[in-house]
C-alpha positions as a LaTeX table, in Angstrom:
\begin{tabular}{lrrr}
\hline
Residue & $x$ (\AA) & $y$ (\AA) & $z$ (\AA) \\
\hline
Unk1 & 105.70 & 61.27 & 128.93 \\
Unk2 & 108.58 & 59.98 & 131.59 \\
Unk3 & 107.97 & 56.62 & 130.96 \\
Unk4 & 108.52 & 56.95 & 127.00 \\
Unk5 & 111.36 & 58.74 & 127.34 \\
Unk6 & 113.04 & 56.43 & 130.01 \\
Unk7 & 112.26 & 53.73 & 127.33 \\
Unk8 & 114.09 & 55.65 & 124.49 \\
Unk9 & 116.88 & 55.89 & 126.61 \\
Unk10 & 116.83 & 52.69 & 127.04 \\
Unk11 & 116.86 & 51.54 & 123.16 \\
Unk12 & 119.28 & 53.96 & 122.47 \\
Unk13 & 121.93 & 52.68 & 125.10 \\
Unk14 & 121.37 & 49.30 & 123.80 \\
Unk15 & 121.95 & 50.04 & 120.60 \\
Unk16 & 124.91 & 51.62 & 121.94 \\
Unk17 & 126.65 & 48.96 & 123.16 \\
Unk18 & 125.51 & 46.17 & 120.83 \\
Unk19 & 127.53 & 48.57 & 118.19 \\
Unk20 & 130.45 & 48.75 & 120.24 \\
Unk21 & 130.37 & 45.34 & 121.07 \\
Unk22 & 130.23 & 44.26 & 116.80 \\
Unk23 & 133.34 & 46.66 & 116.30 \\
Unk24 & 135.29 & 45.36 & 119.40 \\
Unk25 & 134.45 & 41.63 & 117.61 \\
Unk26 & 135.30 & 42.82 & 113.90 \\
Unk27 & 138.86 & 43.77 & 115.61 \\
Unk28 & 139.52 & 40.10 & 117.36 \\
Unk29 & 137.98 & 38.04 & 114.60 \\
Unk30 & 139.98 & 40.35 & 111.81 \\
Unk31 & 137.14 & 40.37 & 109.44 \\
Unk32 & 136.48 & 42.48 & 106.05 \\
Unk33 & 135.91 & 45.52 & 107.47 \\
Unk34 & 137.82 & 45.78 & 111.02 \\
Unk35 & 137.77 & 49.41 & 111.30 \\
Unk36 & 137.10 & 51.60 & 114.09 \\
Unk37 & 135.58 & 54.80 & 113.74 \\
Unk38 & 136.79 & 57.73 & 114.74 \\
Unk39 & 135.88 & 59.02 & 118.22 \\
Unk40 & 133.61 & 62.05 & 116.47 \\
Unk41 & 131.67 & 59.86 & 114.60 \\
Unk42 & 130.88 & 57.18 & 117.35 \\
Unk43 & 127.34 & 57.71 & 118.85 \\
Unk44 & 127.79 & 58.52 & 122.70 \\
Unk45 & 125.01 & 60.14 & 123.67 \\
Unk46 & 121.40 & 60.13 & 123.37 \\
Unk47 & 120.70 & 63.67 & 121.25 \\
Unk48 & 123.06 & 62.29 & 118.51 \\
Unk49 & 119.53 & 59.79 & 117.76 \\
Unk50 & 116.59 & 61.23 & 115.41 \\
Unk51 & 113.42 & 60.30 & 116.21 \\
Unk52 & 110.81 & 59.85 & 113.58 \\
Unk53 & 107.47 & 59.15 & 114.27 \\
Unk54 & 104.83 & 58.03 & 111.53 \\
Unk55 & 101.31 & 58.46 & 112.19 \\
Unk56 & 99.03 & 57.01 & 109.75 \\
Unk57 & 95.09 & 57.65 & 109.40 \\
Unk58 & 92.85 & 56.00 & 107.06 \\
\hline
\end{tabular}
C-alpha cells in the first residue's frame, strides 16, 4: 500500500504547486480573474483531497 500512497502524495503536491503557480501568473499577467484566494480556502495539505475510486464489473 506504501507505494500508492507515496504516489498520491505525489499528485497531490503537484497539483499543488501547478495551482499556485496559475494564480501567481493570473497576478503578473493581470488577467480576468486575478484573484487570490483566501489563505482558508487554498489547498495545503494532503487530507484537504477526496479520493474516489470507481470500480466497474461487467
Amino acid at each position: 500500500m506504501e507505494p500508492y500512497s507515496k504516489l498520491l502524495r505525489t499528485a497531490a503536491r503537484e497539483i499543488v504547486q501547478i495551482h499556485q503557480k496559475r494564480d501567481a501568473q493570473r497576478l503578473i499577467t493581470g488577467g480576468r480573474g486575478a484573484m487570490l484566494l483566501p489563505l482558508d480556502f487554498q489547498v495545503k495539505e494532503l487530507e484537504q483531497f477526496e479520493l474516489i475510486t470507481w470500480l466497474i464489473v461487467r
